[in-house]
C-alpha positions, 0 to 999 in steps of 0.5 A: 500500500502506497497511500489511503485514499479510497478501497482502491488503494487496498488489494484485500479488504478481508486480510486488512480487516484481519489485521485491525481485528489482530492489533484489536487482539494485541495493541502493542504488537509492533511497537518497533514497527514505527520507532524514529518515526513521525506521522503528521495529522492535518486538519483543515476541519474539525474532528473528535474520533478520526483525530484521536484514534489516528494519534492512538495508532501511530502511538501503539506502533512507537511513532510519534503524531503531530497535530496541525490545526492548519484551519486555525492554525496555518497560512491560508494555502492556495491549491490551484495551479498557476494561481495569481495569489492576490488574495487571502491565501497566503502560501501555496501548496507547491511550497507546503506540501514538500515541507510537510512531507521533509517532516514526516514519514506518513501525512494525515489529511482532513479535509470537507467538501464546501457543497457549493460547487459539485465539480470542485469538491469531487475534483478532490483538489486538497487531498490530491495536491498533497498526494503531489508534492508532499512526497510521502504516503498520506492517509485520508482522514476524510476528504470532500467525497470520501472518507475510508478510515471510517468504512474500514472500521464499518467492514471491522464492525461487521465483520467482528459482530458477524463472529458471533451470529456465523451461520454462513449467510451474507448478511444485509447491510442497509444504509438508510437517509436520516433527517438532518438539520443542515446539508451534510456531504455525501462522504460517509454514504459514498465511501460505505457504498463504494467499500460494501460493493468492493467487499461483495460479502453482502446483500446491500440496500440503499434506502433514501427519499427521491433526489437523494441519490448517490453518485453511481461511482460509489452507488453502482451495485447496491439495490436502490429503493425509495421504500425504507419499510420494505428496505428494512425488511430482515437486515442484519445491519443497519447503517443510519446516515444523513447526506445532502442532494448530489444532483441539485447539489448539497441541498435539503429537499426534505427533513421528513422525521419518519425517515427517523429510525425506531424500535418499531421500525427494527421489528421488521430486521432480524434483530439488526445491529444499528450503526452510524459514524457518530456524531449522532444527533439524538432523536433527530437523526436516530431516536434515543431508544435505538442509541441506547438499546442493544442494537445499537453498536456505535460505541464498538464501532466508534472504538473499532477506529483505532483498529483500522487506523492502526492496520493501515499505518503498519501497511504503510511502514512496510511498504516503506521499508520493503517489509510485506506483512 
């Protein structure tokens, strides 16, 4: 593995998800795996669990993490090419990024999408003028369309709970629309698809209201309906997530709380596991009776971050020192 930017960068999702259920087993494995060396985590966008999991990680393999705030912190950097710099930014990323990358071993990059411009945030510009000119491998912590640490963690989740019930089906996994106050990117909703499609060990359904679609890059391959009754109907997970509109782009066409997910709904699911990226905003997005039931496995699945984390930062080193593991 030379970078972490999507599931294309992973050539085998289950050996991956292995290796973060092993570190699960054994944190401190291969604490000389990352000694002298230093992992650096820049956050254009605020973050609670993707910023501390990673920095968990890097420790529990003997790096040392950086935290950069650079909305908060930094020079207002530039990403276009041949840009007349006569404005707010300060600096620009040709100049920053090999810096960054003389400072550290692995880049760490958080960026979000404006939802104001559709081709300008599936361009993907920040996260791939980094890749360009830092000159080390770098990890997505979420970017404009994606966000794959949390899907690697999902997969984890799934997987891990999937011990337990091993009866040698597929199980279905449904990522269901919730409301939301405000428009949200389509990351979290894009990257799960694009990593249950990839993983093809499932029945996968996509339930959301009209005009909600997602991009058929990520989408392609799941069952789509606009039905979240009949979407529910014997799921053995279910992932509530909100996302804004892709063709009218980021918008709310609608905040209909009977998209809200309840007890009552679950009845219809083989006892399914409820799972979301957390933050969750209680009995908007998801009721306090499934949060605080034993459906819910957010609070696994949140811890499970770690995990992933780790995985992928080994991955790297190896790759790094020719080391295959």
């Amino acid at each position: 593995m030379k970078k972490f930017i999507s599931v294309h960068d992973v050539t085998d999702i289950n050996a991956l998800v292995e290796k973060a259920l092993m570190y699960k087993a054994n944190p401190f494995k291969d604490t000389a795996l990352g000694a002298g060396k230093r992992i650096g985590l820049l956050f254009l966008n605020p973050s609670l669990r993707t910023r501390l999991s990673t920095q968990v990680a890097a420790s529990n393999l003997g790096m040392e993490a950086v935290v950069f705030n650079v909305d908060k912190e930094g020079w207002a950097l530039e990403f276009e090419e041949g840009a007349i710099m006569s404005g707010n930014t300060v600096e620009h990323i040709k100049d920053a990024a090999p810096v960054l990358g003389s400072y550290f071993d692995i880049l760490c990059i958080r960026t979000f999408p404006s939802l104001k411009n559709r081709d300008d945030d599936y361009s993907e510009l920040y996260i791939s003028q980094f890749i360009k000119y830092c000159g080390v491998p770098v990890i997505s912590l979420e970017s404009a369309t994606l966000h794959p640490l949390q899907s690697l963690t999902d997969i984890v989740t799934i997987t891990e709970s999937l011990k337990l019930k091993a009866d040698g089906k597929k199980p279905k996994i449904v990522l269901t629309w919730a409301p939301h106050v405000k428009p949200l990117p389509q990351c979290v909703a894009n990257s799960f698809a694009q990593w249950i499609n990839a993983w093809g060990e499932a029945d996968f359904v996509i339930t959301h209201p009209e005009d909600y679609d997602l991009c058929d890059d990520f989408s392609k391959g799941a069952t789509i309906t606009h039905n979240q009754e009949e979407a529910l109907k014997d799921a053995d997970f279910v992932y509530v997530k909100n996302w804004s509109t892709y063709n009218d782009y980021g918008k709310i066409y609608e905040n209909d709380p009977a998209w809200m997910l309840t007890l009552d709904k679950l009845k219809a699911t083989n006892n399914a596991k409820v799972m979301h990226c957390l933050p969750v905003r209680r009995n908007v997005e998801l009721s306090d009776e499934v949060l605080d039931s034993d459906h819910s496995i957010v609070t696994q699945q949140a811890g499970n971050r770690v995990w992933a984390a780790q995985a992928v930062i080994s991955e790297l080193l190896n790759a790094q020192t020719g080391t295959a593991k």
